[in-house]
N, C-alpha and C positions, 0 to 999 in steps of 0.2 A: 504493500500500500504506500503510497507516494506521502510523504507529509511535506505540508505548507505551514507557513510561519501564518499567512494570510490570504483570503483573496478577495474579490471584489465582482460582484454580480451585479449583470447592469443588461436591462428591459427596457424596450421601448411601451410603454405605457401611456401612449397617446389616445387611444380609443376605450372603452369602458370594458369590454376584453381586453385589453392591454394589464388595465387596472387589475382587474382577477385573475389573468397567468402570473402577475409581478408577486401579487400575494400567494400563489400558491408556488411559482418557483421558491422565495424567502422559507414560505413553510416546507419544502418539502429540502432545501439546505441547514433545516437548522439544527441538527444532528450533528453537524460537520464537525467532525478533533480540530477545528481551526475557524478561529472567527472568520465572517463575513460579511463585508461592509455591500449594502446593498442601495442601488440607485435606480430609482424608478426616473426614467426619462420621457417626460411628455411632449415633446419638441425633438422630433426626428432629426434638428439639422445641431440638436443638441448631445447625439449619440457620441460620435466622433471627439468633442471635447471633454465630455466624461473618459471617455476612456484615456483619453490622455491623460487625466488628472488623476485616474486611478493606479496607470502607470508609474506616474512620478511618486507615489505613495510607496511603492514598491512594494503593492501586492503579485505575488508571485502568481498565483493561479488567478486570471480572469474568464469568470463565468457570461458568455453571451446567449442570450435568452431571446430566439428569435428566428425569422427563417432564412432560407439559401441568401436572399438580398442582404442582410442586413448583417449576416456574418462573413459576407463575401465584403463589402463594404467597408468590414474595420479590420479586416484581417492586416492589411497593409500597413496599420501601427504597428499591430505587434511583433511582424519579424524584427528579426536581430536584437529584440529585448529581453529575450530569453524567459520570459512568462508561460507561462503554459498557460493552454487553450483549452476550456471545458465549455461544452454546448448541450445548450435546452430546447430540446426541438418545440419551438412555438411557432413554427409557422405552418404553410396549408401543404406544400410537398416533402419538405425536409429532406431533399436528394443527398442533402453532406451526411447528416447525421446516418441517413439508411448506409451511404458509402463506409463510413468509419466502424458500421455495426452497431449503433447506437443501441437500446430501445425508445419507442419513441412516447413510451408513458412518461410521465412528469416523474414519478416518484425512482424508477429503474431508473431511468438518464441520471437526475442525482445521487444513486448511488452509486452510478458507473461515476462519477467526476468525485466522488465522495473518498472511493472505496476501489477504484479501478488501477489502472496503472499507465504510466505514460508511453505514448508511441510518436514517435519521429516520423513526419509524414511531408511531403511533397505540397507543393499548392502549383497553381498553375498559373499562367500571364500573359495576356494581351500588352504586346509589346511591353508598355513600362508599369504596366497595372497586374498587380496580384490579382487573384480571384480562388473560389476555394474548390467548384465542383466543377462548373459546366457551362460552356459558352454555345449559343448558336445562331445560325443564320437562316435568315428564310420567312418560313409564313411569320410563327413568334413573337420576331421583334417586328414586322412588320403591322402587326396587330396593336403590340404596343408602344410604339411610337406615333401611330396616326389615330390611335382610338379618341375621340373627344370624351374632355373631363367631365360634360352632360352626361354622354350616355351612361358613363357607370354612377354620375352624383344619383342622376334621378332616377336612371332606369334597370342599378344593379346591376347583379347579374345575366337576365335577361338582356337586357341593351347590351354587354359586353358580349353576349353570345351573338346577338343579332347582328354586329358589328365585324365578328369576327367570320360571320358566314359571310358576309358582304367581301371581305378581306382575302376571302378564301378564293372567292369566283375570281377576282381581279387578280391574281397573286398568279404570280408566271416562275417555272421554272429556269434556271438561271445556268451559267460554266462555275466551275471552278478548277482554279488551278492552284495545286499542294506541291512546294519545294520549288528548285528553281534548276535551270541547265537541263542538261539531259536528264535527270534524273526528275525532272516536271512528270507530276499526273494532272493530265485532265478530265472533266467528268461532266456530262450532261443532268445536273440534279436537282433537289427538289427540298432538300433541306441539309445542312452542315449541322453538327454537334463535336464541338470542340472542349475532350474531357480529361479531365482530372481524375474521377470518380466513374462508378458505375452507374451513378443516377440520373435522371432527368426529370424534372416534371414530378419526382414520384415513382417513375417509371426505371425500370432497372432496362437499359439500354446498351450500353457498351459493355460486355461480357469480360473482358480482358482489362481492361483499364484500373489503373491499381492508385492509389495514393503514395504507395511509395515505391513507385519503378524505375522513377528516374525519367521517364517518357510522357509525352502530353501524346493521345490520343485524338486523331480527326476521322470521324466516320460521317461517311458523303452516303447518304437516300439518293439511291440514281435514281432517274426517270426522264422523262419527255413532257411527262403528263402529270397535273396535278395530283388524280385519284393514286398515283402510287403513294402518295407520302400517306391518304387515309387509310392504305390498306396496312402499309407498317406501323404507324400508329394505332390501329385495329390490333394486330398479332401480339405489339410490345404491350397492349395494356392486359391482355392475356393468355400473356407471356408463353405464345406457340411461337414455334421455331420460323413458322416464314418470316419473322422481321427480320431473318439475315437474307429473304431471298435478293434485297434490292440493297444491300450496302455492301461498304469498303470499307474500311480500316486502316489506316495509315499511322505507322506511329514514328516520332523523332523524339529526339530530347529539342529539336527548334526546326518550325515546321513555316515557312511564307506562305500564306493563306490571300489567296486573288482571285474574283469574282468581278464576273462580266455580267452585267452592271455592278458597279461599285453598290452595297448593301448595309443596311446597318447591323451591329452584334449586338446579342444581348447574353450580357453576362450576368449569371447568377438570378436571370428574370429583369435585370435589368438597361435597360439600352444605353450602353455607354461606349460604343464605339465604332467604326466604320472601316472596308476593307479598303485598301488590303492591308494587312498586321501580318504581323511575327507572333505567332504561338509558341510557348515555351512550355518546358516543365523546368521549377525551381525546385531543383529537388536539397529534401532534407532541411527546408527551411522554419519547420516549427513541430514544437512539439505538440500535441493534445491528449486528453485524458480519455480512454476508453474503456468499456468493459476488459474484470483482469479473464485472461483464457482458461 
């Protein structure tokens, strides 16, 4: 069992859910052999400077409470600070936490950061940006970079869906081109997922992709045609073997990622970047707490 002098648990707590996983992550560390200073954050652009300041404290083990975004988002403090990283899966897919083995109960997951043991793991990056699971291109970010902030204020979930069929009919299959010189592939496809992890969405998708291989992972959904990417998305969500009838696998430890038309990425569910990039694996670059084996 790992011991911590201290650490520091820190929730985004912006919405009234936010409020009641904060409370129940607190109650379900408070067993911990090691105090924990706990920060409920209701101003998202306020995450990032807590953690700083929880850094400079120099609590050793920092507990993020939150999903693929929001730990993919601060992960980039904490390289090279030598903290270690324990995660509360609080959000709707939780692709890292599934990748790492997590469980994804509230009360399991703090015992795995409680009572688990540390393991040295890889994260991955868009050119000069860390991230912690999964990048992709295609319908996705396309969805959500152009959805208007009406349709989900007022029309939820449905309007996001509505939006996103809309998205789907207009949405054209695209090139991509992986590595560069001779040793270039290119591919006629219909969605990119550029992984760290085995997860996506929720969805356990790249088979092979490890957290600590040393390798950043790119699997290209070929096609021509829209309807393939629904029918691998069909197979991957249960989980039959044809979602490998239309993909590829590519892997480097630094991979040059170029798309005809230039596209945007979204990393970790969020859109923050545009091709063409340099995919990496950063390997061995932090540590986190997971269940002990």
């Amino acid at each position: 069992m790992s011991s911590f002098r201290s650490a520091a648990l820190i929730v985004n707590a912006k919405s009234r859910r936010g409020e009641r996983l904060f409370d129940q992550a607190r109650a379900a560390l408070s067993t911990a052999p090691f105090p924990v200073e706990a920060f409920a954050v209701k101003e998202p652009d306020q995450l990032e400077p807590t953690l700083r300041r929880a850094l400079e404290a120099k609590h050793e083990l920092i507990v993020l409470g939150g999903g693929d975004g929001t730990i993919s988002g601060l992960v980039d403090i904490m390289v090279g600070t030598g903290a270690v990283l324990g995660v509360l899966p609080l959000g709707t897919a939780n692709s890292f936490a599934r990748s790492l083995g997590l469980p994804l109960d509230l009360p399991s997951a703090a015992d795995a950061i409680m009572h688990g043991e540390r393991k040295r793991i890889d994260l991955g990056m868009i050119d000069d940006d860390y991230f912690a699971n999964c990048a992709a291109i295609g319908l996705a970010p396309q969805i959500a970079q152009s959805v208007p902030h009406a349709a989900k204020k007022w029309f939820g979930r449905l309007g996001y869906l509505a939006w996103a069929a809309r998205e789907f009919f207009l949405f054209k299959p695209f090139m991509l081109t992986v590595g560069e010189g001779a040793d270039a592939q290119q591919l006629r496809v219909v969605e990119v997922r550029i992984s760290n992890g085995r997860f996506h969405g929720g969805t356990e998708l790249i088979d092979d992709a490890r957290l600590d291989s040393g390798e950043i992972v790119v699997q290209a959904v070929r096609g021509h045609v829209r309807r393939r990417l629904l029918k691998n998305w069909a197979a991957s969500i249960v989980g039959h073997s044809a979602r490998h009838d239309d993909t590829v696998d590519l892997h480097g430890r630094s991979l040059k990622i170029v798309t005809d038309p230039p596209l945007p990425i979204s990393i970790d569910g969020e859109v923050l970047a545009r091709t063409p990039i340099v995919a990496r694996a950063a390997a061995q670059s932090i540590d986190v707490m997971v269940p002990r084996v």
